[in-house]
N, C-alpha and C positions, 0 to 999 in steps of 0.2 A: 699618372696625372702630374702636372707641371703645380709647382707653388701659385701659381698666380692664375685665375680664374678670371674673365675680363664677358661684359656683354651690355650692349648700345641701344637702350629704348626710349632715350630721350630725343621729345620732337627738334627739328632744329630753331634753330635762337643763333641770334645775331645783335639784339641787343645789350650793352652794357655800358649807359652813359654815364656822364660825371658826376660824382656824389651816392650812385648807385649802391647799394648795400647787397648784401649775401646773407639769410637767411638759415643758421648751421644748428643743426641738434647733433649732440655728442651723448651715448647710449651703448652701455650694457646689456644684450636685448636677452639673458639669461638664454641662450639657446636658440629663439626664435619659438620658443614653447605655447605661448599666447599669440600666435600670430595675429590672427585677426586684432587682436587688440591692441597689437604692437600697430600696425598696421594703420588703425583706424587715428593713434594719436599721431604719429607722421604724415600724412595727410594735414592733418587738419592744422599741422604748423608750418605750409605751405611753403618747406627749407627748398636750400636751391643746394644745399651739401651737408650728407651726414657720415660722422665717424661712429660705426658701430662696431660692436667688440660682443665675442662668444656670438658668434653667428655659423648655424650648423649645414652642414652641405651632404647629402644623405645620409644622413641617422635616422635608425630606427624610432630615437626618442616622438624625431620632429618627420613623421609618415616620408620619410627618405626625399624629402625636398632640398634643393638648393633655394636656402631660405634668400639669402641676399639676391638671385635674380627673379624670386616671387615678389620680393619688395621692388626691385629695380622696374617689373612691369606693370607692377600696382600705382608704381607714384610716379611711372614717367619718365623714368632716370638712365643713365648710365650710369654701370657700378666695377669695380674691380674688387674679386676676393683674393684675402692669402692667407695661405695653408699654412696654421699653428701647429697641431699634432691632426694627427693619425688616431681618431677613438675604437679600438680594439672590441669594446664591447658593444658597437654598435653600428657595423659593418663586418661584411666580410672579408675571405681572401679574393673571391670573386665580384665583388660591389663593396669596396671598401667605404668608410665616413669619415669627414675633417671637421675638423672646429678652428676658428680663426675668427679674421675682420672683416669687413666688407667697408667698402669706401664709395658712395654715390654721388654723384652730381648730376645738373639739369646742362652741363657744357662737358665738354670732353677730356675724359682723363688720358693720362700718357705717360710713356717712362715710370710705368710701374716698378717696384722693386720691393727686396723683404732685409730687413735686419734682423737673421739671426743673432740671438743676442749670444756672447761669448760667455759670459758667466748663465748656467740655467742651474737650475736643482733637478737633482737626481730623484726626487719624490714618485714620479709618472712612470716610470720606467716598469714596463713587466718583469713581472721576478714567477719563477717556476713556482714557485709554493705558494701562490694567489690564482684562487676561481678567476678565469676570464667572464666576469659577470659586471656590471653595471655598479655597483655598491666601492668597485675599488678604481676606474675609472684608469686603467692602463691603457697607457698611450705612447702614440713612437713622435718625436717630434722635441719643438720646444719654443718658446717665447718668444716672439717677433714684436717687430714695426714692418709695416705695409706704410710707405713711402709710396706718393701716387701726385705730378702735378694737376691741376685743374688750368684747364684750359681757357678761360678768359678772353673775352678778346681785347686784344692788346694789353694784356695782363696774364702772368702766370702765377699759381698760388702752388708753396710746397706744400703737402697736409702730410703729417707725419700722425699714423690710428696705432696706438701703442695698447699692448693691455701685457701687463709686466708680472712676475712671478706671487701668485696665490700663496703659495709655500717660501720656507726659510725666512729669512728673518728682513728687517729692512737696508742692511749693508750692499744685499741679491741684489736688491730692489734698487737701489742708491745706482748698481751698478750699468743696472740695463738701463736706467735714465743719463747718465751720463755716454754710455756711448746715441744715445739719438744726439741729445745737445751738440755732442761734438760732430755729429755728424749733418746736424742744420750749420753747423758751424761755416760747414767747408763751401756754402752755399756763393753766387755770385754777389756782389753789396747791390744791396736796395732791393732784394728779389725779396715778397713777402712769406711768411710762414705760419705755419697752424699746429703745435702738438698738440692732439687728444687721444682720452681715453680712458681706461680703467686703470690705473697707478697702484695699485693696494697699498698704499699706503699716502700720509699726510704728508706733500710738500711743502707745509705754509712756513715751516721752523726747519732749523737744526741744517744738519749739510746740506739735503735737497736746495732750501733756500738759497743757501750761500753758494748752490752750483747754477741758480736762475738768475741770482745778483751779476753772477760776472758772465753773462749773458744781455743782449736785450728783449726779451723775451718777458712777458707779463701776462698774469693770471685776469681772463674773461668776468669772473667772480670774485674776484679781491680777496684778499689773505686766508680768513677764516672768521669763524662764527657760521659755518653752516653744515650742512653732512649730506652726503647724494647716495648712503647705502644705511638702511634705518639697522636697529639690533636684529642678530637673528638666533639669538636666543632670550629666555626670558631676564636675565641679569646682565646681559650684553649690553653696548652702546653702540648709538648708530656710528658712523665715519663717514669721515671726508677725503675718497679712495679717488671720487671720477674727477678729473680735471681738461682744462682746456689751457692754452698759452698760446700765444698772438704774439708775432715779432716784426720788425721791419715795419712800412709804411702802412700800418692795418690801425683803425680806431675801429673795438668791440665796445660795443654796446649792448643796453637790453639782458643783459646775464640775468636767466634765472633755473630755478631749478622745480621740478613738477614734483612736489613728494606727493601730492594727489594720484598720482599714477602710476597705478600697480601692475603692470604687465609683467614687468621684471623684478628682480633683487635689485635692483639698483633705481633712481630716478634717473631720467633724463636732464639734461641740461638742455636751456636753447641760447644761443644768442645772435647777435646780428655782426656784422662784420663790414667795415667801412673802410675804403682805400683812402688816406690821411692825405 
């Protein structure tokens, strides 16, 4: 199987006049576990682009579906996935499963690609003295960006769908964001851009900040005061893990965040997206 998963069920479209907005929910979909419900709340935010993160492509968890092209023909869309790890405990050698991203739009994506991230943690790795069972979550693979333009007419948008290291500390984490950043970096000038996604950790302070500063790149939801993954223990607190950032000629609007909706471990975010 190739990294990169790709398929086209969006009707054709030709429209995109001036002042024209885009429609974007950014989401954790925990696996695709709740489908239908996942399902039913996209829909009904009638996005025209979503960045979703932990999306399962036959796994036993999720009845061996490729979750991203059940959504891509539920809501009409074209989508591209890319392969994260390799879930050991939920495939075989003969029918293997991935976990990754998936990336959809209602126009055409292209020039798909993956950022392996160079720093990963060695956490996932199968080790001989661990049951291949579900509780320990061995896996072959590691950390991406799924890098996919959207096709616009007469506009192209980079969307950079990140979901950055679970484990080790936030230095990991620090790291696999800076090589995306550098890598919107090397972009054409005036071409617009999109990073989302699962972050584990807060960028609003501390070096993250200070690596979005000398960028121009700005947060959909403004700094902080809010959390998009509630506690998940009883002494726990929630965080502010999921993020979106907007660069170039793009005015976002509309930021907000669904803690009403339980599908996943995480909220969704939506917001709208306006060529400046």
């Amino acid at each position: 199987m190739t990294d990169i998963v790709a398929g086209n069920f969006a009707p054709w479209r030709w429209q995109f006049g001036p002042g024209r907005t885009i429609r974007v929910v950014n989401w954790n979909i925990d696996r695709g576990l709740r489908l239908s419900e996942i399902t039913e709340f996209l829909a009904s935010q009638h996005a025209d682009l979503l960045t979703l993160q932990e999306v399962d492509l036959n796994a036993k968890r999720t009845r061996g579906l490729n979750v991203a092209e059940e959504l891509a023909r539920k809501l009409g869309m074209n989508y591209v996935f890319g392969r994260e790890f390799e879930e050991l405990t939920q495939g075989s050698r003969t029918s293997p499963a991935y976990h990754g991203q998936a990336t959809l739009s209602r126009w055409r994506l292209k020039n798909s690609r993956l950022i392996r991230f160079q720093s990963q943690s060695g956490f996932w790795r199968p080790r001989w003295f661990l049951p291949r069972t579900e509780p320990f979550q061995e896996r072959l693979g590691g950390r991406i960006a799924l890098v996919t333009e959207v096709d616009l007419p007469g506009l192209v948008v980079i969307v950079y769908n990140l979901h950055l290291e679970s484990r080790g500390n936030d230095d990991l984490r620090l790291a696999q964001f800076e090589e995306v950043l550098t890598d919107a970096s090397t972009r054409r000038p005036g071409v617009p851009a999109l990073v989302a996604g699962d972050l584990n950790f807060d960028i609003s302070a501390g070096p993250a900040d200070a690596l979005i500063h000398g960028t121009d790149f700005r947060s959909v939801l403004g700094q902080s005061g809010f959390f998009t993954r509630p506690a998940r223990k009883l002494f726990g607190s929630p965080r502010a893990i999921d993020w979106a950032l907007v660069s170039g000629p793009l005015e976002a609007t509309q930021g907000q965040i669904h803690a009403n909706v339980n599908a996943s471990d995480h909220y969704p975010i939506t917001f709208a997206l306006r060529l400046s």
